[in-house]
LUMSE-761813 format. One record per residue (C-alpha): residue in three letters; x negated, y, z. Coordinates in nm, 2 decimals. Layout:
REM residues N
 gunu     px     py     pz
  Ala      X      Y      Z
...
//
This chain:
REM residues 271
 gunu     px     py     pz
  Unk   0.00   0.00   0.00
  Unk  -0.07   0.35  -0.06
  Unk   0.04   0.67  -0.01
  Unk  -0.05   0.98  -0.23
  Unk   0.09   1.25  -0.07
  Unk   0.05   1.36   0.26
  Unk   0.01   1.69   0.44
  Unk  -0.16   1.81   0.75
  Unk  -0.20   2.07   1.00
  Unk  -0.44   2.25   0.77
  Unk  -0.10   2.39   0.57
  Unk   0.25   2.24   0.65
  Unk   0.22   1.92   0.85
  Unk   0.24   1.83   1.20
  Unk  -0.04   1.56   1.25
  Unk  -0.36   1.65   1.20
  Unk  -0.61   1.51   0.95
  Unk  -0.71   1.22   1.17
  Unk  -0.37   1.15   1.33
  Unk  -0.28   1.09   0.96
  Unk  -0.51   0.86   0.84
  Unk  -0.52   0.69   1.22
  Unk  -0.16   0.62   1.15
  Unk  -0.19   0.50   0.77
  Unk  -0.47   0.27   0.96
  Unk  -0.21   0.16   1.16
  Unk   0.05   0.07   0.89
  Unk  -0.21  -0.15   0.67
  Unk  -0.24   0.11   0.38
  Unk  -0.53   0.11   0.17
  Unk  -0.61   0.43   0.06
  Unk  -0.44   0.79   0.11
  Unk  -0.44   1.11  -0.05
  Unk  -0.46   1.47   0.20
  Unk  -0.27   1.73  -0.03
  Unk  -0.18   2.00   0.17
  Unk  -0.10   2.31   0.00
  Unk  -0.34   2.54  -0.12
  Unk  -0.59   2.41   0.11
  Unk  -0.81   2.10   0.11
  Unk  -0.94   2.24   0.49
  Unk  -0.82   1.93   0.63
  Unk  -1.02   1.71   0.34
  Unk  -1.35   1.68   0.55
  Unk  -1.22   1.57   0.86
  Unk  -0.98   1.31   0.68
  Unk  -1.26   1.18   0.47
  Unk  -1.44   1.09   0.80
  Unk  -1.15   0.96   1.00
  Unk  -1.11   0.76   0.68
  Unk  -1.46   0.61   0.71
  Unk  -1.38   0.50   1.09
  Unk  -1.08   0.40   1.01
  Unk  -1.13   0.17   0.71
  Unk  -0.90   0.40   0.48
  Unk  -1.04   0.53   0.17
  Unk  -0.96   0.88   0.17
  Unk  -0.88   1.09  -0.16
  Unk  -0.96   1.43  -0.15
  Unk  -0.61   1.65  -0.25
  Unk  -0.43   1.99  -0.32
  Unk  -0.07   2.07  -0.39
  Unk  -0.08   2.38  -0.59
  Unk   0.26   2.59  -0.59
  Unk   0.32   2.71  -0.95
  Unk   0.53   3.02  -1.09
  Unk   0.78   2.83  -1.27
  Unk   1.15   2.80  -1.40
  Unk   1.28   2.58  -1.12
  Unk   1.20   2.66  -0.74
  Unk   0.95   2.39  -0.60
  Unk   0.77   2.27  -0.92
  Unk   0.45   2.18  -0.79
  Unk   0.12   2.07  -0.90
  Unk  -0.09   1.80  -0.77
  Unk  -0.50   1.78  -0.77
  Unk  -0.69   1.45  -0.67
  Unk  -1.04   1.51  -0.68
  Unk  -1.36   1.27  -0.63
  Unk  -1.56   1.27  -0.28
  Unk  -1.85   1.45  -0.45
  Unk  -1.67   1.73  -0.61
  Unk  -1.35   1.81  -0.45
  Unk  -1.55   2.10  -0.24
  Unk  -1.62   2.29  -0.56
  Unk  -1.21   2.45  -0.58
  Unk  -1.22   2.57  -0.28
  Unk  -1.34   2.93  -0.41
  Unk  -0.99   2.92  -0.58
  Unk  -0.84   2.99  -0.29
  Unk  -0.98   3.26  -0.15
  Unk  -0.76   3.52  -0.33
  Unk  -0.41   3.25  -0.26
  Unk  -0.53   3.32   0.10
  Unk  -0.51   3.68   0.10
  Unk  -0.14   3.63  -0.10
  Unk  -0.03   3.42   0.21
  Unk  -0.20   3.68   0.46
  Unk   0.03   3.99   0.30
  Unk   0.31   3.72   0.28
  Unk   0.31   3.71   0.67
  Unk   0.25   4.06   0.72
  Unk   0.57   4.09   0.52
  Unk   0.76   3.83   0.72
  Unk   0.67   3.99   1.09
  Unk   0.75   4.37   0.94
  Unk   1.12   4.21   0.81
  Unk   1.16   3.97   1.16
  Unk   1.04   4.28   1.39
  Unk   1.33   4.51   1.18
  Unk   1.58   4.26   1.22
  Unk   1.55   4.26   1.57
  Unk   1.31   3.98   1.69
  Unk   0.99   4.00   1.89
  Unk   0.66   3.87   1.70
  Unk   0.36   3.91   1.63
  Unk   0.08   3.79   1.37
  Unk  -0.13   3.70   1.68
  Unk   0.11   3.44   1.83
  Unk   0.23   3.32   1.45
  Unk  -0.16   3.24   1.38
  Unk  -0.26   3.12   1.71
  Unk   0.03   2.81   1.59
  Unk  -0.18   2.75   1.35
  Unk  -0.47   2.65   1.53
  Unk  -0.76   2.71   1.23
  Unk  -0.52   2.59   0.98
  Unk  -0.30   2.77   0.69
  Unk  -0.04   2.99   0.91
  Unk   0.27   2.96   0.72
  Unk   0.67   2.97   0.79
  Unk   0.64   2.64   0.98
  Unk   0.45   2.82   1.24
  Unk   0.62   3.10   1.21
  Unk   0.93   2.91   1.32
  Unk   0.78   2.76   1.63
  Unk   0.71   3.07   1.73
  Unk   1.09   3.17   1.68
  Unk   1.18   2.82   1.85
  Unk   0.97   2.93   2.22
  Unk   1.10   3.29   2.17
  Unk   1.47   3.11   2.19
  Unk   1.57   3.29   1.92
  Unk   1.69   2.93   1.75
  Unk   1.68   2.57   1.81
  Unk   1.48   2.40   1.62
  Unk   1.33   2.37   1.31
  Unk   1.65   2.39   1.07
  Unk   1.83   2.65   1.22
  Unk   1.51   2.84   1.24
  Unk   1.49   2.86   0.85
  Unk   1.86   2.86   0.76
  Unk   2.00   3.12   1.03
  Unk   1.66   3.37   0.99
  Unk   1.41   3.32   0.75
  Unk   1.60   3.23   0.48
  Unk   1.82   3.56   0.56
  Unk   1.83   3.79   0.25
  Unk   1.72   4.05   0.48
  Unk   1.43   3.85   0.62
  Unk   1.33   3.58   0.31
  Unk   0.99   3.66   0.17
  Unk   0.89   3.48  -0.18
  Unk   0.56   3.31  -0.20
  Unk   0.37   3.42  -0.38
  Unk   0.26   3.17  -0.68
  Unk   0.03   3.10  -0.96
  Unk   0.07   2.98  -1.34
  Unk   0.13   2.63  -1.45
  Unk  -0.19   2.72  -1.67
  Unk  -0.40   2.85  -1.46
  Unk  -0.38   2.58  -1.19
  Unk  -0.37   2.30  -1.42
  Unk  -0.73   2.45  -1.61
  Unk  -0.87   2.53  -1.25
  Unk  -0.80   2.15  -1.14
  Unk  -1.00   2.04  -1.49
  Unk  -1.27   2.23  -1.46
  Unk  -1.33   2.11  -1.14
  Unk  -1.33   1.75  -1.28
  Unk  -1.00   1.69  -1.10
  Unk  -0.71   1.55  -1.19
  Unk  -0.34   1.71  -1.24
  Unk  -0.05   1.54  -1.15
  Unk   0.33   1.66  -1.15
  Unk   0.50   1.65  -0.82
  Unk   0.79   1.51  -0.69
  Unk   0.96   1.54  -1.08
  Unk   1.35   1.51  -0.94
  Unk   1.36   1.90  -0.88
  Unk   1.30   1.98  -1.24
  Unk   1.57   1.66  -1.32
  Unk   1.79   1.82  -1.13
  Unk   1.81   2.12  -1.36
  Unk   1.81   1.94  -1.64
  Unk   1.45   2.02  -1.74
  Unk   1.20   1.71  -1.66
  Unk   1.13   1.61  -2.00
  Unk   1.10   1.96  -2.13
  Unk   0.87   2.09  -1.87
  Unk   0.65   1.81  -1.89
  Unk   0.60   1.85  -2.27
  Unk   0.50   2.20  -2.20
  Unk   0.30   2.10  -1.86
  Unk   0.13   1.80  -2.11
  Unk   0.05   2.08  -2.35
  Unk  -0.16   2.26  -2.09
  Unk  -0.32   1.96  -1.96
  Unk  -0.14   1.78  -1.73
  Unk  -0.23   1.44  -1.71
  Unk   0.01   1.27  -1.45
  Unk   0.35   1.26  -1.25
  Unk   0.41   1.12  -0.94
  Unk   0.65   0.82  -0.98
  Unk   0.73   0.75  -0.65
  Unk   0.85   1.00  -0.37
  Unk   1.07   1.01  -0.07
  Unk   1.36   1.23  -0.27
  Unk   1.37   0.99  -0.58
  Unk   1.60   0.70  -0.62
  Unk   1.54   0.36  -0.75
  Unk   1.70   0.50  -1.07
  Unk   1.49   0.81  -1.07
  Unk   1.13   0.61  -1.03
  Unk   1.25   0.35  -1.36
  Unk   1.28   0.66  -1.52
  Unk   0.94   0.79  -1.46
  Unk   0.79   0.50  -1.46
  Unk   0.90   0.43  -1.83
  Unk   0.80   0.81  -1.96
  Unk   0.54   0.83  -1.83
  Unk   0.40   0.47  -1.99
  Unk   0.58   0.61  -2.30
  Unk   0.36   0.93  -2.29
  Unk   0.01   0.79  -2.14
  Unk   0.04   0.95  -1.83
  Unk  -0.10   0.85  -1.45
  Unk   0.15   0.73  -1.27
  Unk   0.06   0.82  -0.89
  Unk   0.33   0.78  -0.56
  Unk   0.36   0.92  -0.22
  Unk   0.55   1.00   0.09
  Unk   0.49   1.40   0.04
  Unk   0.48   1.32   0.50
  Unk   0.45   1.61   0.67
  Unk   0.55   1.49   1.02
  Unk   0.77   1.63   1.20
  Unk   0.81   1.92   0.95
  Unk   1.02   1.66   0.73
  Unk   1.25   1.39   0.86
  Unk   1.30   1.17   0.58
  Unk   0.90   1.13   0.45
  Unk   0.72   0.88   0.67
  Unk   0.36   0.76   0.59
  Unk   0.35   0.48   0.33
  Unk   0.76   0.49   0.25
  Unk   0.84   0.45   0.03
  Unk   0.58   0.18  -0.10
  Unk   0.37   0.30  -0.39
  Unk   0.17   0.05  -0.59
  Unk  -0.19   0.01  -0.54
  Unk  -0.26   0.02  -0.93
  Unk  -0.17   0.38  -0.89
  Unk  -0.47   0.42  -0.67
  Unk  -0.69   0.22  -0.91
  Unk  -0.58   0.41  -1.18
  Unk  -0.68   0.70  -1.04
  Unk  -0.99   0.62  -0.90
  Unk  -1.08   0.51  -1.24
  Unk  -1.00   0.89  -1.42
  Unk  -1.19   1.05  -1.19
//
């Protein structure tokens, strides 16, 4: 067993890098993949809870992309050797996510409730802050109960609700090639649900995509035939994961569902 897609405290998750693979350890799985978004700060400690652990460890991103449907992402699996060379790409997504948050406290302050950038990075602990921390810090504040009612009673408010920030399908995609890396579509059932998977993967193909990811907690049997058979039919990596993020995401738990361990060969072998 594999799993392909798993965050961590370094963005959105709520184990850290070693909890992760400690856990994967636990369930039997063979290799993983750290993709947290916009980050691969959790990579290094992974990689050598992996070597403890007897889990071979894939160095990851999930890149957010400005594109027609709301949550396209893209994937990047890099080798051990070179996965360290993107990280200079995201110096400048950084400083997007930085004036993101500034954003976020100025609306949340307006609107009535007490925070500051201080406590919101503190819940971060070294990692990427994002709205998950954010939340906590809502959640101790009493200001909401948990997790869910954080997002849909505040910060998805109109008043409140501050877009990320994101980058081109083309410029992600040729950053993850140059570095040798390898560019998978994520979690394809959002763009199925509008009607435009096989359209947006002829345009993502055009640009250089060379994968989709199969397998994922949101698709159905149905939906995974159907990948499975384009993406033979067009050449493409097949790759699978949970997309865990812990707590952060009830229905994804580490190697569920079950994704082939031919996916992980096949991607060793491409990169």
């Amino acid at each position: 067993m594999v799993d392909l897609h798993i965050h961590t405290t370094a963005s959105d998750g709520s184990l850290t890098p070693r909890q992760v693979v400690e856990e994967a350890a636990e369930k039997g799985l063979l290799a993983i993949a750290i993709t947290d978004h916009d980050t691969i700060n959790g990579v290094a400690e992974g990689l050598a809870a992996g070597k403890n652990q007897g889990v071979h460890v894939i160095p990851g991103v999930e890149f957010g992309i400005d594109y027609k449907v709301k949550g396209t992402h893209i994937l990047g699996y890099f080798s051990e050797d070179n996965y360290i060379e993107i990280k200079g790409y995201f110096d400048w997504i950084l400083e997007k996510r930085h004036k993101r948050n500034r954003m976020l406290i100025k609306k949340l302050n307006k609107a009535g409730y007490e925070i500051t950038m201080e406590e919101m990075y503190r819940k971060a602990d070294g990692g990427t802050p994002g709205r998950p921390h954010l939340a906590k810090c809502l959640i101790e504040k009493g200001y909401a109960a948990d997790i869910n009612e954080t997002f849909n009673k505040i910060l998805l408010r109109e008043d409140i609700y501050v877009p990320r920030e994101k980058t081109s399908p083309k410029s992600v995609i040729t950053e993850i090639l140059d570095k040798k890396g390898i560019p998978v579509l994520a979690h394809p059932v959002y763009l199925d649900s509008e009607g435009m998977f096989e359209t947006a993967v002829e345009e993502l193909m055009n640009l250089g995509l060379k994968g989709i990811e199969v397998i994922h907690s949101d698709h159905s049997a149905a939906d995974t035939e159907k990948y499975i058979k384009f993406a033979k039919e067009n050449n493409l990596i097949m790759t699978g994961g949970s997309d865990f993020h812990g707590a952060n995401k009830d229905n994804a738990i580490i190697g569920l569902p079950v994704a082939k361990d031919g996916y992980y060969l096949d991607l060793l072998n491409n990169l």
